[in-house]
C-alpha positions as CSV (number, residue, x, y, z in Angstrom):
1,X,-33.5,24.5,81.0
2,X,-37.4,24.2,81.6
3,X,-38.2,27.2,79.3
4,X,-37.8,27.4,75.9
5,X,-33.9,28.1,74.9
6,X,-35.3,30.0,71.8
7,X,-37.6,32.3,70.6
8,X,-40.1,31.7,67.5
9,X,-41.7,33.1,64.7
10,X,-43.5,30.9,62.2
11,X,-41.6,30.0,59.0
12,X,-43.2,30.6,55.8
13,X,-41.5,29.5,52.2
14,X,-40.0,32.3,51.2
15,X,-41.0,31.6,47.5
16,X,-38.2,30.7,45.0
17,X,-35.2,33.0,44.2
18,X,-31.3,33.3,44.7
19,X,-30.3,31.9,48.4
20,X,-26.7,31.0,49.3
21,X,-26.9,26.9,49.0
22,X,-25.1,24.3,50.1
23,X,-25.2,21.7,46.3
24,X,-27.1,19.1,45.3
25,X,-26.1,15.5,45.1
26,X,-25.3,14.6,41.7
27,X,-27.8,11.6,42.3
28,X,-30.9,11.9,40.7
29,X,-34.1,12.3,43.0
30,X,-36.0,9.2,42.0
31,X,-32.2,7.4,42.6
32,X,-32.8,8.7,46.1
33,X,-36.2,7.7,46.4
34,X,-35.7,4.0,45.2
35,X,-32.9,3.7,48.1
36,X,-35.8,4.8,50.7
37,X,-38.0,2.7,48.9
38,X,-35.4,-0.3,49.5
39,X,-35.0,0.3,52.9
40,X,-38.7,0.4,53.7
41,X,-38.9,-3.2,51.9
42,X,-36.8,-5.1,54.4
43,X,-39.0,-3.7,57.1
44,X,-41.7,-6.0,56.5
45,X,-45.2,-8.2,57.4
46,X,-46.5,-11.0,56.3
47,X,-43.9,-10.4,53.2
48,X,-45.3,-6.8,52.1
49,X,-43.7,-3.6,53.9
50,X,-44.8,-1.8,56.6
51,X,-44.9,1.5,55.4
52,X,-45.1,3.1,52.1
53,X,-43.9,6.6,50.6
54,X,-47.1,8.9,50.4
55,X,-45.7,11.9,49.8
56,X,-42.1,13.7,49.2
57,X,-40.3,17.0,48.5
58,X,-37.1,18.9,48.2
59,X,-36.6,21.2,51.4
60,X,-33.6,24.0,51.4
61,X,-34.0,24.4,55.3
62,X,-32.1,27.2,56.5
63,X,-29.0,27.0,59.3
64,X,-26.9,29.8,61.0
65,X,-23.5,30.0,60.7
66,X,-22.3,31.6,63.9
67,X,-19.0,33.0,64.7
68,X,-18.3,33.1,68.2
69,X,-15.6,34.3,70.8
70,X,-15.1,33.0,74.0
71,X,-13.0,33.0,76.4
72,X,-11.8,29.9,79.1
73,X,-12.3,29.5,82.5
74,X,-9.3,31.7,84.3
75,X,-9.2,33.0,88.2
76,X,-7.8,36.6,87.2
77,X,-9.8,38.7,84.9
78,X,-7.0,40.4,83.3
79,X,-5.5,37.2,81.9
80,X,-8.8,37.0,79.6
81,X,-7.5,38.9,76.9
82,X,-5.0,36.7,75.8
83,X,-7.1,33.9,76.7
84,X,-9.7,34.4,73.8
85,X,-10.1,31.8,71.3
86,X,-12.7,31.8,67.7
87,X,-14.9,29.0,67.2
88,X,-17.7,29.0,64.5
89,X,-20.7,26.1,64.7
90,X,-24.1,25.5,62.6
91,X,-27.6,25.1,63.8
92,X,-31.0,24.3,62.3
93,X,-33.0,27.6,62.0
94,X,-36.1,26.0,60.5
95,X,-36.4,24.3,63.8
96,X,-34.8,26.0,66.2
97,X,-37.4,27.7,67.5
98,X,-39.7,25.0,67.7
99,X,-37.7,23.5,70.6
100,X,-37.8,23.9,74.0
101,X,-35.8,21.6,75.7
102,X,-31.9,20.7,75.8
103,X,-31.8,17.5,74.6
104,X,-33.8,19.1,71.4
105,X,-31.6,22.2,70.9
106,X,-28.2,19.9,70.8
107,X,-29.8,17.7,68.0
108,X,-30.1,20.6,66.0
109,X,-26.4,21.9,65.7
110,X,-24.9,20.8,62.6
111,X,-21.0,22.1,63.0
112,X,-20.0,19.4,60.7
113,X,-21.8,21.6,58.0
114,X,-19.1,24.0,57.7
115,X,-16.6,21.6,55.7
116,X,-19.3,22.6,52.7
117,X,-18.7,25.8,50.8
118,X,-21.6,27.9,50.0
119,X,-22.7,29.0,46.5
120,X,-25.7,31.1,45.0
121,X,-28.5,28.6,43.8
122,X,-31.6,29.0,42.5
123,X,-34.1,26.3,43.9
124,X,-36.4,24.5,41.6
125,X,-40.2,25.9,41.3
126,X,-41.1,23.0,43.1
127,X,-38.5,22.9,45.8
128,X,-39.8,24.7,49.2
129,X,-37.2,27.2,51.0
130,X,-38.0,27.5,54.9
131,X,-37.9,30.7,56.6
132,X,-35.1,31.4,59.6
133,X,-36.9,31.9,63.0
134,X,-35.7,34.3,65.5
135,X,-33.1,33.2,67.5
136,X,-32.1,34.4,71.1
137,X,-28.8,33.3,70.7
138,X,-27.2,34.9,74.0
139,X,-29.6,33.3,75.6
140,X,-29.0,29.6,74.1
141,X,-25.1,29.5,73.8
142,X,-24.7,30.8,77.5
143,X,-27.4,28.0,78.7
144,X,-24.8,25.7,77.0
145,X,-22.2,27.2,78.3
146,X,-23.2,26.8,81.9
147,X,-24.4,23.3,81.5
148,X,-21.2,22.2,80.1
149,X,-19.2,23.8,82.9
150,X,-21.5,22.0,85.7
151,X,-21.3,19.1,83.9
152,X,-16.9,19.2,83.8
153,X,-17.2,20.1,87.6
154,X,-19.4,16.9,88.3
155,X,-17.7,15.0,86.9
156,X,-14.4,16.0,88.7
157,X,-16.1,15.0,91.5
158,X,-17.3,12.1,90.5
159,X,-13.9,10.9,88.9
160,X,-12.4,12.2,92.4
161,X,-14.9,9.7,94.4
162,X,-14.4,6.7,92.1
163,X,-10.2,6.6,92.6
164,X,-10.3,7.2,96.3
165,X,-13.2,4.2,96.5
166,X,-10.6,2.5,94.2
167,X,-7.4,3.5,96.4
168,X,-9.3,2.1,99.3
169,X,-10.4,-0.8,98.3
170,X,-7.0,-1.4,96.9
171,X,-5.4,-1.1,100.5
172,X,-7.8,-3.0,101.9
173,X,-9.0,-5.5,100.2
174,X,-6.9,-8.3,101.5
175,X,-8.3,-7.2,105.4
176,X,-11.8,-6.6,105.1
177,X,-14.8,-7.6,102.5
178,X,-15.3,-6.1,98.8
179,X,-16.7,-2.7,98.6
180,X,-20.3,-2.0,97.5
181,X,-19.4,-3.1,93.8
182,X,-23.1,-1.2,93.3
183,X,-22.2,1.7,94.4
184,X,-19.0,1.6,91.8
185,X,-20.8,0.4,89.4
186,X,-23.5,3.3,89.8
187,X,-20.7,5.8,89.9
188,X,-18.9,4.0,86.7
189,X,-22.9,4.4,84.7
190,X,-22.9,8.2,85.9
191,X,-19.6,9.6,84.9
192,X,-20.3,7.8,81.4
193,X,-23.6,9.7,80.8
194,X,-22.4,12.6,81.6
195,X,-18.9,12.5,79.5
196,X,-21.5,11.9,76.8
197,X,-23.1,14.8,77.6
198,X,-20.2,16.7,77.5
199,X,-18.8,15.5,74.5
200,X,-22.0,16.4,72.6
201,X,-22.0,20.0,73.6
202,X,-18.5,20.3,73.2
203,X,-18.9,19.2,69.6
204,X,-22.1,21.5,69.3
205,X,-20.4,24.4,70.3
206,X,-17.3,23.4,68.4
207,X,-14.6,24.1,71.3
208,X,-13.0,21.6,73.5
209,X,-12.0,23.3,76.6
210,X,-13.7,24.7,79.8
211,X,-15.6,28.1,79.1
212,X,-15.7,31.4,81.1
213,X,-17.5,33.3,78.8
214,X,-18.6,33.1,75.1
215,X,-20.4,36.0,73.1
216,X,-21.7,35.4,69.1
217,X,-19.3,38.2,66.8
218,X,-22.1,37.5,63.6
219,X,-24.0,35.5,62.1
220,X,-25.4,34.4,58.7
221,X,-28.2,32.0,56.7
222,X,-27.0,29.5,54.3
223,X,-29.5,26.5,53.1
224,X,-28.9,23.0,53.1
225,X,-30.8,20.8,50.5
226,X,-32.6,17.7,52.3
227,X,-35.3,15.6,51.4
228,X,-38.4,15.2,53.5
229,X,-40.3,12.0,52.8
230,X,-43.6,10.9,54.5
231,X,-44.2,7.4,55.2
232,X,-47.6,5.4,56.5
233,X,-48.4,2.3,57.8
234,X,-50.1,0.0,55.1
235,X,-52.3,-1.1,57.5
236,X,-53.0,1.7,60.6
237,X,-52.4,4.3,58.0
238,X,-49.8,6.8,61.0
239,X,-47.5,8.8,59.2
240,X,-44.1,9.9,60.3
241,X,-41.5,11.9,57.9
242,X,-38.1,10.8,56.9
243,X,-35.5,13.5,56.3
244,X,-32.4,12.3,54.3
245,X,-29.7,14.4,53.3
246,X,-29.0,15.8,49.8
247,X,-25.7,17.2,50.1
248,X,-22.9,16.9,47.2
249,X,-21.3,13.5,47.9
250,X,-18.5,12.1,46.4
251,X,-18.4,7.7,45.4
252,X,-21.4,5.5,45.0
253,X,-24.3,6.5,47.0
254,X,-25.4,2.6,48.4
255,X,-28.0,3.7,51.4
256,X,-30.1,6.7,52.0
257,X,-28.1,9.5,54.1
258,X,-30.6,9.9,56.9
259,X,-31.0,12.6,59.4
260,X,-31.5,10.2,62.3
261,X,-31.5,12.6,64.8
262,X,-34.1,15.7,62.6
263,X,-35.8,12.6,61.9
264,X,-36.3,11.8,65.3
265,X,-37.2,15.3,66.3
266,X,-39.8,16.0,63.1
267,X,-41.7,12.7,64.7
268,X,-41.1,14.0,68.3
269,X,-42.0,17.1,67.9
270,X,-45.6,18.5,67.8
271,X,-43.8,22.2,66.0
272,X,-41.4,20.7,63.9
273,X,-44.0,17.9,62.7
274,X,-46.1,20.9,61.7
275,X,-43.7,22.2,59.8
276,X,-42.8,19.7,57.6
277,X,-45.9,18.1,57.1
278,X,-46.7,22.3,55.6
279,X,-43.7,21.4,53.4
280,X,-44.4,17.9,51.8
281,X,-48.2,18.8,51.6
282,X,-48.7,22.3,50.4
């Protein structure tokens, strides 16, 4: 997937009014902020940290809940009607159009999202609410489709290769040398990756089966509070954003609830950094 999976339009705030929110944490922000601030202390040199909080703001970013239909992977067409299963996931829409590569699109779906019931909430003057870009979805959830069916089909392959290297050694082994143990061990490396792979868009996509078709039924916005921090460097002074998660949670909140992996993309990516530096500056 060379080209971009999605298309863009920039995201604006869309000023403060009623949006159907996902709710706060019960934890107050600067309780939030002095758990960041903790965590940034055992990162240290020469006994002072290495980074400090310069700036930080309460972001409802936007994600799609998408109801889907597809159907799995059968040899006679007419079998497909009863064959049709539902599945609903989440994904990012403040940054989905800002990537443009696989391995960015599947760090965006949030399916675990959905256990949260949505409410009308008025943000705080202060609070920012991003804008939805335009999504091709068609476009994106067939790409996934197709990769996770090539992937299942390599690694049947792969699987196949491995237990007739295994049979064969087996039968052999008291007659003639070891096998290439490289070669297994190659073999053994690949078929992990790629049941990673799998798992990931499997759990993306929500489903857990091999697809023939899938097609989105609707669609609709609901935000999800998150707090974008941004750190420098006491002594280069490079900044990099830390997103953490404000989400209703129940017990004693002992560590920051980071977005490792929208952390890792705001930093990564050139778009997304843009964005949220718009957010925690403006």
């Amino acid at each position: 997937m060379a080209r971009s999976l999605l298309r863009w339009s920039r995201v604006r705030d869309c000023g403060n009014h009623l949006i159907s929110g996902i709710h706060q944490s019960e934890f107050k922000e600067a309780e939030i902020e002095r758990l960041v601030e903790g965590m940034l202390e055992r990162r240290t040199l020469f006994g002072k940290p290495l980074e400090y909080i310069a700036g930080k703001r309460t972001v409802w970013m936007p994600y799609y809940r998408m109801r889907m239909e597809y159907w799995r992977s059968v040899d006679e067409p007419i079998e497909r009607i009863s064959e049709r299963v539902l599945a609903e996931t989440a994904l990012n829409a403040m940054f989905c159009g800002c990537v443009s590569i696989e391995s960015e699109l599947l760090m965006i779906f949030r399916p675990n999202y959905l256990r949260y019931e949505a409410a009308p909430i008025v943000p705080a003057t202060d609070e920012v609410v991003g804008s939805a870009s335009i999504v091709d979805f068609e476009r994106a959830l067939l790409g996934l489709v197709r990769k996770l069916n090539e992937v299942q089909d390599e690694l049947s392959e792969l699987r196949s290769t491995l237990n007739k290297n295994y049979v064969r050694k087996r039968r052999f082994q008291m007659l003639l040398p070891m096998g290439n143990l490289k070669e297994e061990k190659d073999l053994s490396e690949k078929i992990a990756k790629l049941d990673a792979l799998k798992n990931t868009i499997r759990m993306c996509l929500n489903i857990d089966e091999k697809v023939g078709g899938i097609r989105l039924l609707d669609c609709e916005t609901f935000y999800y509070p998150t707090s974008v921090f941004l750190l420098k460097n006491r002594e280069s002074q490079d900044q990099r954003f830390l997103i953490v998660n404000l989400a209703k949670a129940d017990g004693i909140l002992q560590r920051p609830n980071v977005d490792i992996l929208l952390t890792r993309l705001c930093n990564s990516n050139y778009e997304c950094r843009k964005l949220v530096a718009v957010a925690v500056t403006d």
